[in-house]
KEROLUM-730632 format. One record per residue (C-alpha): residue number from 1; x, y, z negated; residue in three letters. Coordinates in Angstrom, 3 decimals, always signed. Layout:
<rs>
num  px  py  pz  residuo
NUM  X  Y  Z  ala
...
</rs>
This chain:
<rs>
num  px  py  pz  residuo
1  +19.798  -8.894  -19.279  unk
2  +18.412  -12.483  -19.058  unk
3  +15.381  -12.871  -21.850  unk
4  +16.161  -16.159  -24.020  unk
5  +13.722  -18.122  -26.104  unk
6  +15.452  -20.388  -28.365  unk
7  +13.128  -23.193  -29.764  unk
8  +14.711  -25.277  -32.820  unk
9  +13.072  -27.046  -35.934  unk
10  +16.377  -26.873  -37.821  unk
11  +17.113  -22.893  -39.267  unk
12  +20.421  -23.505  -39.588  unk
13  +21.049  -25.211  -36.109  unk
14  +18.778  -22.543  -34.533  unk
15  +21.310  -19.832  -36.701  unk
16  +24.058  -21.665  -35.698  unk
17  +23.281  -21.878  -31.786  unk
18  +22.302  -17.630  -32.356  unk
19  +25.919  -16.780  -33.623  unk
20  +27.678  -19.505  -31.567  unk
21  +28.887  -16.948  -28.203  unk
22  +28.222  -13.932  -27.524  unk
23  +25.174  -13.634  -25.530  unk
24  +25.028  -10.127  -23.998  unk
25  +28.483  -10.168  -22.999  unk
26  +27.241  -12.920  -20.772  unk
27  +24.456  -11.098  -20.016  unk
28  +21.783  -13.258  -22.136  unk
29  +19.339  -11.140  -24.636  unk
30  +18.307  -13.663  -27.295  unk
31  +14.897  -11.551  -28.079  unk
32  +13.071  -14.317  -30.066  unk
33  +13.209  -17.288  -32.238  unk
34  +10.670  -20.383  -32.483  unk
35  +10.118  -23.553  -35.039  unk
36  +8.152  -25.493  -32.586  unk
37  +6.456  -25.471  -29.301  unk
38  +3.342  -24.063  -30.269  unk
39  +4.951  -20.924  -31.327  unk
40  +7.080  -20.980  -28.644  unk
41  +4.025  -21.417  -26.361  unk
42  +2.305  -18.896  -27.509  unk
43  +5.208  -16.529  -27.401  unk
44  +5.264  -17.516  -23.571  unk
45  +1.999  -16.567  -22.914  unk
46  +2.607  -12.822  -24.144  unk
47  +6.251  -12.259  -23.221  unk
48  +8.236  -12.379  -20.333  unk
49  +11.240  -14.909  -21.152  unk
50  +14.048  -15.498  -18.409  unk
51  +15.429  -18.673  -20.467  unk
52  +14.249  -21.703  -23.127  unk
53  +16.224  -23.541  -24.856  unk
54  +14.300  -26.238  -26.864  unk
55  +15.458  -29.205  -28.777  unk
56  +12.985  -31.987  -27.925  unk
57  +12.164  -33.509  -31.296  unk
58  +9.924  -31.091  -33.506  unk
59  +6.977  -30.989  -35.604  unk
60  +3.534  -29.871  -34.335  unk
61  +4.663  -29.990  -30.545  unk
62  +7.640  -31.420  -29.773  unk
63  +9.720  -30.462  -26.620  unk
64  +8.544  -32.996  -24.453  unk
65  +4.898  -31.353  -25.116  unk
66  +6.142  -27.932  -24.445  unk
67  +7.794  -28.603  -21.129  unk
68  +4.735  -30.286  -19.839  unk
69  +3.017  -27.440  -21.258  unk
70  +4.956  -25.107  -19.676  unk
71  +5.033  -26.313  -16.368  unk
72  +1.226  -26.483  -16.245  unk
73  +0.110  -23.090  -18.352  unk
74  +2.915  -20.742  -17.608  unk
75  +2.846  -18.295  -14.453  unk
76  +6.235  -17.273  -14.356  unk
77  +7.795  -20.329  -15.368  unk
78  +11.302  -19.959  -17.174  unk
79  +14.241  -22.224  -16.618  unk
80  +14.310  -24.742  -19.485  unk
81  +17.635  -26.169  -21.042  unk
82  +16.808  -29.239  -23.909  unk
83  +19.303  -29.456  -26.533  unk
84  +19.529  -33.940  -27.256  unk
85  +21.205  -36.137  -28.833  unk
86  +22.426  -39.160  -27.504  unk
87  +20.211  -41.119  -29.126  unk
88  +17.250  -38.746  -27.307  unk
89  +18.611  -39.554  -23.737  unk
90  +15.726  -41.285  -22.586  unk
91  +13.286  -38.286  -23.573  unk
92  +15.962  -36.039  -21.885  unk
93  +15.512  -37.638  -18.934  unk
94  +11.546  -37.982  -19.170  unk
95  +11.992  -34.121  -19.134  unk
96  +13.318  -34.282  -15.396  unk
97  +9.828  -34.941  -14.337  unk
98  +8.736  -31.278  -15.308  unk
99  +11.567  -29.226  -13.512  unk
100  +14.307  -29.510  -16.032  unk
101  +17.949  -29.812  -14.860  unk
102  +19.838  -28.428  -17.562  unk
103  +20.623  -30.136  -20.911  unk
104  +22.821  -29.628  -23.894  unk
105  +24.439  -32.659  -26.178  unk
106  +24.439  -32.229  -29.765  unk
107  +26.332  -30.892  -31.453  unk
108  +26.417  -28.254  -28.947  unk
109  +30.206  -26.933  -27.866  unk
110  +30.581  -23.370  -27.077  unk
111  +32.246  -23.307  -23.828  unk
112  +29.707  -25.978  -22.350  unk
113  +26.911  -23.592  -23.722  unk
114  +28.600  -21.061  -21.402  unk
115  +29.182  -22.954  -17.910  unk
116  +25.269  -23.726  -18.769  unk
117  +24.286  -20.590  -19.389  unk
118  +26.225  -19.204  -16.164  unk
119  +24.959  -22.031  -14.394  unk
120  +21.640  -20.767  -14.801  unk
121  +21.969  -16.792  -14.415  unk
122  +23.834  -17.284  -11.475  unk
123  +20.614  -19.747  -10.179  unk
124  +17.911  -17.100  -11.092  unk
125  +19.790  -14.196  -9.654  unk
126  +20.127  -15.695  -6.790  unk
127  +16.140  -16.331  -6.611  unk
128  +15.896  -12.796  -7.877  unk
129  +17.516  -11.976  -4.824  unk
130  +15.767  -14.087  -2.177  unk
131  +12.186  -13.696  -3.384  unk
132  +13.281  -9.846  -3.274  unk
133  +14.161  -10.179  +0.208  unk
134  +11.360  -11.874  +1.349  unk
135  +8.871  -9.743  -0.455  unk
136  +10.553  -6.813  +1.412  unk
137  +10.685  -9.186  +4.746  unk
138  +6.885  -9.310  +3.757  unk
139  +6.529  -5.499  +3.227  unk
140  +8.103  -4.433  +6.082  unk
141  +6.352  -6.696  +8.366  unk
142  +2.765  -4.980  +6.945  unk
143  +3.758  -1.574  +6.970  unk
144  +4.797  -1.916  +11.222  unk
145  +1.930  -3.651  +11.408  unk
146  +0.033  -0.376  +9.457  unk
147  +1.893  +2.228  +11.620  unk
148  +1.059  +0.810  +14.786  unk
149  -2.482  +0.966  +13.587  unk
150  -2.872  +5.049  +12.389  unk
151  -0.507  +6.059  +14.604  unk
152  -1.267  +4.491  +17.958  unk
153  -4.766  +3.085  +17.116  unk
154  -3.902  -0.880  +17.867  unk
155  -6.088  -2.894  +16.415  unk
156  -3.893  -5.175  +13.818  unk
157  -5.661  -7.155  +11.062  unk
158  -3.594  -5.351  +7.672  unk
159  -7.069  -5.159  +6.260  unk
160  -10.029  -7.027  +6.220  unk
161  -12.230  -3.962  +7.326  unk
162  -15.341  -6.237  +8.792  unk
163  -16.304  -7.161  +5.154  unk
164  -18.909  -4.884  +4.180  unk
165  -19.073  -5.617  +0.740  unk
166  -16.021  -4.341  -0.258  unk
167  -15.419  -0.246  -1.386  unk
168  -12.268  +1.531  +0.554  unk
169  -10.592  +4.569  -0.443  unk
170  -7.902  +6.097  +1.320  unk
171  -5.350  +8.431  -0.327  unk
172  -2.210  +10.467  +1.006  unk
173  +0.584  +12.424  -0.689  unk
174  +3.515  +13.457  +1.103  unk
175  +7.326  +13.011  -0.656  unk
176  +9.253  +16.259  -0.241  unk
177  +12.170  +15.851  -2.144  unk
178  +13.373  +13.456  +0.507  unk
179  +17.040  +13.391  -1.159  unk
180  +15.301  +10.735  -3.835  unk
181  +15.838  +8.096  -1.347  unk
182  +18.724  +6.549  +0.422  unk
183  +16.900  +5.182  +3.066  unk
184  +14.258  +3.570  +4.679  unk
185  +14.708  +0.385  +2.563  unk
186  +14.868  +2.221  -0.604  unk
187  +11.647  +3.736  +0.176  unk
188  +9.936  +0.347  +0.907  unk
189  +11.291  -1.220  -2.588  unk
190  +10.191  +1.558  -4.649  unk
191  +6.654  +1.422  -2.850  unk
192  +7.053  -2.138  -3.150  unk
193  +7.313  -1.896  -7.095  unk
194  +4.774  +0.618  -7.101  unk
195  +2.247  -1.306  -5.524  unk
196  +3.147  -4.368  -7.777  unk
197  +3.014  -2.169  -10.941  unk
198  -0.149  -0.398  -10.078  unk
199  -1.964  -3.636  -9.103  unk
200  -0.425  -5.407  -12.765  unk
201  -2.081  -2.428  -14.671  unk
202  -5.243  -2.381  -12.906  unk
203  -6.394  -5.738  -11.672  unk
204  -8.811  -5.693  -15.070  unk
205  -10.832  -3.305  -13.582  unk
206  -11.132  -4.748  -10.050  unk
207  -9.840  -2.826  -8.073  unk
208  -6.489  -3.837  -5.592  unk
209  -3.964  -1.462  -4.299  unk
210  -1.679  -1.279  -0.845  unk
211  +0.969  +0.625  -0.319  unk
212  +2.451  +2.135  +2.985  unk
213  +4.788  +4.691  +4.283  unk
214  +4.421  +6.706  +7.557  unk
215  +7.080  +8.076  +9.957  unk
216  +6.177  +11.393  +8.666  unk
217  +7.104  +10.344  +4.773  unk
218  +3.540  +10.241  +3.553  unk
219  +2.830  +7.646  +1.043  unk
220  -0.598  +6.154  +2.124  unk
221  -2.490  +3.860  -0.931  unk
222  -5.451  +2.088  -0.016  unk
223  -7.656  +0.855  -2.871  unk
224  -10.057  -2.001  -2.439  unk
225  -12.941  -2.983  -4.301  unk
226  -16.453  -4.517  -4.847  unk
227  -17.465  -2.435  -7.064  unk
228  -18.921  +1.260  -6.241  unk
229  -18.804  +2.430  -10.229  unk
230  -14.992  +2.098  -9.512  unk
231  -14.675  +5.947  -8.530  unk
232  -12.755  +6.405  -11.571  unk
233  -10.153  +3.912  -11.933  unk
234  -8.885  +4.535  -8.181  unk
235  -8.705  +7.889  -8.953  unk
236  -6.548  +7.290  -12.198  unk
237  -4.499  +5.248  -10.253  unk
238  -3.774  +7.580  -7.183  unk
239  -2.350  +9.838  -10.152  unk
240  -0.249  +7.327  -11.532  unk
241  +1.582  +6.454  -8.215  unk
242  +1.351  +10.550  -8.047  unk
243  +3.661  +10.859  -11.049  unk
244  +5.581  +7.828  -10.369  unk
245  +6.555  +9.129  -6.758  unk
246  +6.890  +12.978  -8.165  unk
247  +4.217  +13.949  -5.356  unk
248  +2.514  +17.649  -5.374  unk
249  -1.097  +16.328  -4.185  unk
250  -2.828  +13.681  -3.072  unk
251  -5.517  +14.294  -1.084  unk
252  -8.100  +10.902  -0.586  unk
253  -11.804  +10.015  +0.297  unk
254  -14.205  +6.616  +0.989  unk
255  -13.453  +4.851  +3.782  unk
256  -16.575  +4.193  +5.808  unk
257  -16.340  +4.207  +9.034  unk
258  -14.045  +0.757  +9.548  unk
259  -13.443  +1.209  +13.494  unk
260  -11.837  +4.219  +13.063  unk
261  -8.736  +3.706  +10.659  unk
262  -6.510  +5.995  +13.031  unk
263  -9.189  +8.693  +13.180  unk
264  -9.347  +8.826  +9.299  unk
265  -5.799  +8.878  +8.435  unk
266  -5.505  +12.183  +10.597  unk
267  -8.465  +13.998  +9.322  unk
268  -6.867  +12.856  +5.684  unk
269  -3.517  +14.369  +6.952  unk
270  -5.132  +17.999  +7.870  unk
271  -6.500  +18.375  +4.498  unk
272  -3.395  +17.391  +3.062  unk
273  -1.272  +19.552  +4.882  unk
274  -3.670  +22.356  +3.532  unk
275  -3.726  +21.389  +0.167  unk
276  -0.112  +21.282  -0.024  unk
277  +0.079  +24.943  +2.642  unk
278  -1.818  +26.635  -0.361  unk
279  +0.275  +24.730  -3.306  unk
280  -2.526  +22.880  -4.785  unk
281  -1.627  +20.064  -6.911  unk
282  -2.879  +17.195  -8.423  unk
283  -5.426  +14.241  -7.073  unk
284  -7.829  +16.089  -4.585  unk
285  -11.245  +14.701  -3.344  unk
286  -10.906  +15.832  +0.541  unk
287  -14.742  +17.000  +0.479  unk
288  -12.976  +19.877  -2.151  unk
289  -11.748  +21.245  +1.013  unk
290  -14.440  +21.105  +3.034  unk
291  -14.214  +22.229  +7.550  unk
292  -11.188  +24.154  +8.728  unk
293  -12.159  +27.374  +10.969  unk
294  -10.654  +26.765  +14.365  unk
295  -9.082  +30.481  +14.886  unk
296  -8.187  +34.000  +13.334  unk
297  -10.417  +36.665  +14.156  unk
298  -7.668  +39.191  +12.884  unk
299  -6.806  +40.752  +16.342  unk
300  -5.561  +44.176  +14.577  unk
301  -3.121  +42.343  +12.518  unk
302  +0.124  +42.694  +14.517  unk
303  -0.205  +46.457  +15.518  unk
304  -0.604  +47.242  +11.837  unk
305  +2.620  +45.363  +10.823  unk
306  +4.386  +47.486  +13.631  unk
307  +2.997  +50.591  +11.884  unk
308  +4.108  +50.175  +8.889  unk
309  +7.889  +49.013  +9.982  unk
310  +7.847  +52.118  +11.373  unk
311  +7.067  +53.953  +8.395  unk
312  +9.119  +52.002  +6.460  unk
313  +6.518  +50.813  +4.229  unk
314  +8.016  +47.785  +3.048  unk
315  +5.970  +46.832  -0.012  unk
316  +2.976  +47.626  +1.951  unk
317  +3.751  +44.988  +4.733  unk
318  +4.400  +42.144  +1.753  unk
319  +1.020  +43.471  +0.573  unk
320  -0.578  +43.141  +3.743  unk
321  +0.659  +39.419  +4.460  unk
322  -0.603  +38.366  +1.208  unk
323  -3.982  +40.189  +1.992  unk
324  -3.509  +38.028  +5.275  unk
325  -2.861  +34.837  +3.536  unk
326  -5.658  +34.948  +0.816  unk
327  -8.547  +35.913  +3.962  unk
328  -7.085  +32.829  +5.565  unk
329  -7.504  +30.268  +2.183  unk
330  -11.176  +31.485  +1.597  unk
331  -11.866  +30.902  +5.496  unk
332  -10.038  +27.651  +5.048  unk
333  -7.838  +28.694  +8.483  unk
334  -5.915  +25.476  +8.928  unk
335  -1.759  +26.104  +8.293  unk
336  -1.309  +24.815  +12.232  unk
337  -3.273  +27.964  +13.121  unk
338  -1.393  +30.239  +10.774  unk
339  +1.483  +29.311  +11.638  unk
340  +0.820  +29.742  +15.426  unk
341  -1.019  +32.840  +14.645  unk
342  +2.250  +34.540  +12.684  unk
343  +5.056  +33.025  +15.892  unk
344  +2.403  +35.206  +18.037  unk
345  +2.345  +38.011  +15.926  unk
346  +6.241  +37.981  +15.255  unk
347  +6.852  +37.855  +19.088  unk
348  +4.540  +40.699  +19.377  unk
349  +6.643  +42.859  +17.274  unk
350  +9.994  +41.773  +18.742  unk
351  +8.586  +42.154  +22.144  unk
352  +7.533  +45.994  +20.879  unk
353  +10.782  +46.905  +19.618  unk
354  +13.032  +44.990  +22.006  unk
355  +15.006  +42.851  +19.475  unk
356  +14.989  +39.549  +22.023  unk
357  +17.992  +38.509  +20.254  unk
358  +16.212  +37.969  +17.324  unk
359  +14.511  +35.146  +18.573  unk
360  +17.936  +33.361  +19.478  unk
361  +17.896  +33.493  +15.337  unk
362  +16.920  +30.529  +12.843  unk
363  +14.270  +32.043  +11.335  unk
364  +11.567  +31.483  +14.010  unk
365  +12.630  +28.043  +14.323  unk
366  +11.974  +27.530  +10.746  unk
367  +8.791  +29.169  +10.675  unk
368  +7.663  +27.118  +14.069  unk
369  +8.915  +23.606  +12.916  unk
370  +8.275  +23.661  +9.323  unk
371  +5.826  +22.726  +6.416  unk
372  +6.661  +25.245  +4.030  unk
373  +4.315  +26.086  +1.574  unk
374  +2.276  +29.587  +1.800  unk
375  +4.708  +31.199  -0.803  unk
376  +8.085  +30.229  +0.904  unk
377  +5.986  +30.693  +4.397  unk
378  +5.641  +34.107  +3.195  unk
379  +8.841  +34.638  +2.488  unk
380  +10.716  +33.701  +5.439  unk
381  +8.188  +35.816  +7.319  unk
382  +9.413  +38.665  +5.318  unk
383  +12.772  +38.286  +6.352  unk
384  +12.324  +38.307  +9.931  unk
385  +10.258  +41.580  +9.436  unk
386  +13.251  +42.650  +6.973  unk
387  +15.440  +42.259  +10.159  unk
388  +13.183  +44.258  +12.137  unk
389  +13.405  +47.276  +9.812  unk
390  +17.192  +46.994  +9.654  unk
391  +17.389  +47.074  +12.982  unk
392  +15.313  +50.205  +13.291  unk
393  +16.638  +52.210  +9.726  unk
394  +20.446  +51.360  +12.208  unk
395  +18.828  +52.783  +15.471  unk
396  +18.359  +56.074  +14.096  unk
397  +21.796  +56.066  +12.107  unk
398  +24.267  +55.597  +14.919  unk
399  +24.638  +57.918  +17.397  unk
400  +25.437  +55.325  +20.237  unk
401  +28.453  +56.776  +22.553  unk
402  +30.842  +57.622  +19.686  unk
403  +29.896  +54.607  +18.089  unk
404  +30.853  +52.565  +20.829  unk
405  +33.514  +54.116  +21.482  unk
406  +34.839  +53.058  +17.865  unk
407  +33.769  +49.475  +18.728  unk
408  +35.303  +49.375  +22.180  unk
409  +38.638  +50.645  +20.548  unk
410  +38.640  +47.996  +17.818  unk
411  +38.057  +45.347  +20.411  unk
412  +40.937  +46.531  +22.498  unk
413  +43.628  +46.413  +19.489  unk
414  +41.734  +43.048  +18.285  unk
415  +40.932  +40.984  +21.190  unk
416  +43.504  +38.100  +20.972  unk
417  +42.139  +37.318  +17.597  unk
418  +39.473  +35.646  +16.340  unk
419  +36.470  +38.312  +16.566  unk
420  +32.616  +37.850  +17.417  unk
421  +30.258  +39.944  +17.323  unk
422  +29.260  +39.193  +14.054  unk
423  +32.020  +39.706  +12.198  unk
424  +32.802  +43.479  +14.539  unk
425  +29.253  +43.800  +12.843  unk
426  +30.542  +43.558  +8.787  unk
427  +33.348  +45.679  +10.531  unk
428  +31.407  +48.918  +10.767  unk
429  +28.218  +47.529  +8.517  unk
430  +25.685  +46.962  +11.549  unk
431  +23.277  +44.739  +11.900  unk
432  +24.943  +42.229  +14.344  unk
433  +21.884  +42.288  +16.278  unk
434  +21.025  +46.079  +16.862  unk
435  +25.215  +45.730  +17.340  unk
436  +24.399  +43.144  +19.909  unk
437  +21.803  +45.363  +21.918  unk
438  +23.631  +48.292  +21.716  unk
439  +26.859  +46.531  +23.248  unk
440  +24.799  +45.039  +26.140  unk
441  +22.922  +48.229  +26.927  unk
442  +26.640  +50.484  +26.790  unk
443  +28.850  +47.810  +29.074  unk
444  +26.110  +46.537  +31.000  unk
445  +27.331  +43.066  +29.698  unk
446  +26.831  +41.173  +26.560  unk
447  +30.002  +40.936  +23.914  unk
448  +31.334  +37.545  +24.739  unk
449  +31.439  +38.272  +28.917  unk
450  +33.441  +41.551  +27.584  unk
451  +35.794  +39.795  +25.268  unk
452  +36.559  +37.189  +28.056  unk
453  +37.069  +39.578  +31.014  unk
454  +39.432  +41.700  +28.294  unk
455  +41.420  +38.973  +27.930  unk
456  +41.890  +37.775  +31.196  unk
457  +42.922  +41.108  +32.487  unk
458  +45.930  +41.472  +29.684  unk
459  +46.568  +37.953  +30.537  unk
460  +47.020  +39.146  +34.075  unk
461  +49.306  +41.448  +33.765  unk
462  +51.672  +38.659  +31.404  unk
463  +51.898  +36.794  +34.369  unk
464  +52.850  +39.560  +36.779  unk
465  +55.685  +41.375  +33.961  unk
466  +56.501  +37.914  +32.277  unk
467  +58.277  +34.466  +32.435  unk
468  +55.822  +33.061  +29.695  unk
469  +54.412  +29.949  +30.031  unk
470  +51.249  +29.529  +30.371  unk
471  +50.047  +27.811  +27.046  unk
472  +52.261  +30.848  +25.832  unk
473  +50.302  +33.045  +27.646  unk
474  +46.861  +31.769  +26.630  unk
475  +47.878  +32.052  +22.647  unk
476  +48.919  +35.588  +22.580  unk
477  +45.355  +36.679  +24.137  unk
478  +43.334  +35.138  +21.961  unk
479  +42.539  +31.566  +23.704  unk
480  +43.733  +28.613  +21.352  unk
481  +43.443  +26.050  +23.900  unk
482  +45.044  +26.100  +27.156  unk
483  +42.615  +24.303  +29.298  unk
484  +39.889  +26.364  +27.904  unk
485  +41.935  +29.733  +29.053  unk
486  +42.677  +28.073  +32.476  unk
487  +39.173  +27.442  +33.320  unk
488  +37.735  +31.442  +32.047  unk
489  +40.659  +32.244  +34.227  unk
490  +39.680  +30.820  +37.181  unk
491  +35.840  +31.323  +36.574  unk
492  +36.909  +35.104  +36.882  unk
493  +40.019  +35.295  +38.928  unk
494  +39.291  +32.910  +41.362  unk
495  +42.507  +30.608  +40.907  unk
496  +43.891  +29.023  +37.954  unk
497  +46.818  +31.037  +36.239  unk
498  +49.626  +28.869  +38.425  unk
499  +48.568  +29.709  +41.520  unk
500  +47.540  +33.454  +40.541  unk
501  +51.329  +33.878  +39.397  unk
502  +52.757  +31.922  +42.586  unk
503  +50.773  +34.545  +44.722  unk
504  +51.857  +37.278  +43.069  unk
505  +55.278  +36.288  +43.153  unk
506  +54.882  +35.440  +47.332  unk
507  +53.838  +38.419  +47.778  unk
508  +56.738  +40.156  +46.342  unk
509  +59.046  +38.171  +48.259  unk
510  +57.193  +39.349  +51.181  unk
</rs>
């Protein structure tokens, strides 16, 4: 809704004008009323009004005096429509001279109101929209301009970092619930606002604000100011664009050293990325921190895991990582180092029990490529070790040649259908990858060579005993499409299924 200001003399013209149309079906929100131009003035100078509407002859100041006024006093300066008579055409047009282009004859008629009124939203949208462009042009062009500079150390001039007098601090938060944006843009604008709002509320106290964004969606705020005392209104601010941006922590310090803008964003990011590892929250002075410990001295760790998997001591292995995970918060072990340290350890215990295909699983990938925080860390750790202990509770419950033996027959009256080893697996309530081993280590292949070379070898004997066709063929052993059956066919007959039949049949007739 557009903000209108109507200034008239006259109550029951200004009444009149009020209940002449309906203003917020046109999208118009008269909030206020005026006498004169002094009111209205100083109405201006605490409110934010979209649209006046003054008539120009008035006690105290007249309209003439109020558009001058206006123009000269007013920051963000409204459009102005003057309601005149005809006699008042001369002072309508002395009105030109401050900006105004839009004028109203008395007695006013409703539907020109409107076409004015439309005029006019449709003139400051349309500003709306191309100052909002070229703010985020502006943006934009700043925050390349910032990424080239932390992440590839070029030297750009975003900020003026030679002027000694002036106080830096650097924060970072990272956004996690990524979903809250549509894209890139959206991200800019709502930093965009941020940074406007945050400067609005604060520029009393001195201090300015800049906002960026990273490739690695951390929100980066620098604060600027000449005053040292000003400790405490950064930090109040940090938290505001904290709750504004729904951010866990934000980790920030004094930036001194102003060659070395690249070298200071990182060491911000490693304390971050431990703050938010061990689920602190809140606005965190990076000196709270303090040096990361380069390595884990824990070299019994992985052997005692293996233990107790083997005595099925579940609760005591959960116990044991959170033992881990507390040693490594007091140390301060940096969450790159855990999480290297645990990939080891995990491929330690694989490696010890022979479950290779467990690394072929998600889990690892997770636990390798993500930032989880220590508690859901934990907790996809535990499953992989969960997996472990399945595997082994199933190695000691099936006895492995009549077991297979029940597999290979299922296979055999289910091969032309849509089976994997997976679902044979929920067949016979195995773990499909102690199912997988076992298969491998009993056929001396793994499942899918099987299934294939089961196929082809019914699909041989078709062709020899049938007319079929081929795409015929292909469907009743299990192989949906008939290129894809042509080319396992020849990978293990030799020669596609045409010229396997045609030999056959040649050497009949022989």
């Amino acid at each position: 809704m557009l903000k209108v200001l109507l200034v008239e003399d006259e109550v029951y013209m200004r009444k009149g004008i009020i209940k002449l149309i309906d203003w917020k079906k046109h999208g118009f929100d008269m909030i206020v009323e005026a006498s004169n131009g002094q009111e209205a003035l100083e109405i201006l100078k605490k409110e934010k009004v979209d649209v006046v509407i003054t008539d120009i002859k008035m006690p105290v100041m007249d309209g003439i005096e109020l558009i001058k006024r206006i123009s000269e006093e007013i920051e963000n300066k409204p459009s102005v429509v003057i309601i005149s008579g005809y006699n008042e055409f001369e002072f309508a047009k002395a009105a030109i001279r401050y900006g105004v282009n839009d004028y109203l004859l008395k007695p006013i008629d409703e539907v020109e109101l409107i076409q004015t009124l439309e005029r006019i939203k449709t003139r400051i949208l349309n500003e709306r929209e191309f100052d909002r462009r070229k703010s985020l042009y502006e943006y934009l062009k700043r925050n390349s301009k910032f990424l080239r500079i932390i992440e590839f150390n070029e030297n750009q001039n975003i900020i003026d970092i030679s002027d000694d007098k002036t106080f830096r601090w650097v924060g970072i938060g990272k956004k996690e619930d990524l979903q809250y944006y549509e894209d890139d843009l959206t991200v800019c604008e709502n930093l965009l606002d941020i940074e406007r709002e945050v400067n609005t509320r604060f520029a009393s106290k001195g201090v300015g604000f800049k906002c960026f964004w990273d490739s690695f969606f951390n929100v980066i705020v620098i604060a600027e100011t000449e005053f040292r005392n000003r400790k405490n209104q950064i930090v109040q601010a940090f938290e505001f664009i904290l709750n504004k941006l729904n951010l866990q922590s934000m980790v920030y310090d004094e930036f001194k050293n102003s060659n070395d803008l690249n070298g200071f964003y990182r060491y911000l990011l490693k304390k971050l990325s431990f703050a938010q590892f061990y689920e602190k929250s809140g606005i965190i002075e990076a000196n709270q921190i303090g040096d990361f410990e380069v390595y884990i001295e824990d070299k019994k760790f992985g052997s005692e895991i293996i233990k107790l998997i083997e005595e099925r001591k579940i609760d005591q292995i959960k116990n044991k990582l959170l033992q881990f995970f507390d040693e490594c918060q007091k140390k301060k072990i940096s969450p790159e180092i855990i999480r290297g340290f645990i990939i080891l350890t995990l491929l330690e215990i694989i490696d010890y029990f022979e479950i290779y295909q467990l690394l072929e699983e998600d889990g690892l990938k997770i636990i390798l490529r993500s930032n989880l925080q220590k508690s859901k860390f934990i907790e996809k750790v535990m499953e992989i070790l969960l997996q472990v202990e399945e595997y082994i509770t199933q190695s000691t419950k099936f006895n492995s040649s009549s077991f297979m033996k029940k597999v290979e027959l299922f296979i055999r009256e289910n091969y032309n259908k849509d089976i994997t080893i997976k679902s044979i697996a929920q067949q016979f309530y195995i773990n499909p990858i102690y199912l997988g081993r076992m298969f491998k280590k009993y056929f001396n292949m793994p499942f899918n060579k099987y299934l294939h070379m089961l196929r082809i070898e019914q699909a041989k004997k078709l062709l020899l005993k049938t007319d079929k066709k081929i795409y015929e063929i292909a469907k009743e052993v299990g192989y949906n499409d008939t290129d894809y059956f042509a080319l396992k066919f020849e990978e293990f007959v030799g020669k596609s299924p045409s010229k396997y039949r045609n030999s056959l049949t040649e050497e009949v007739n022989f």
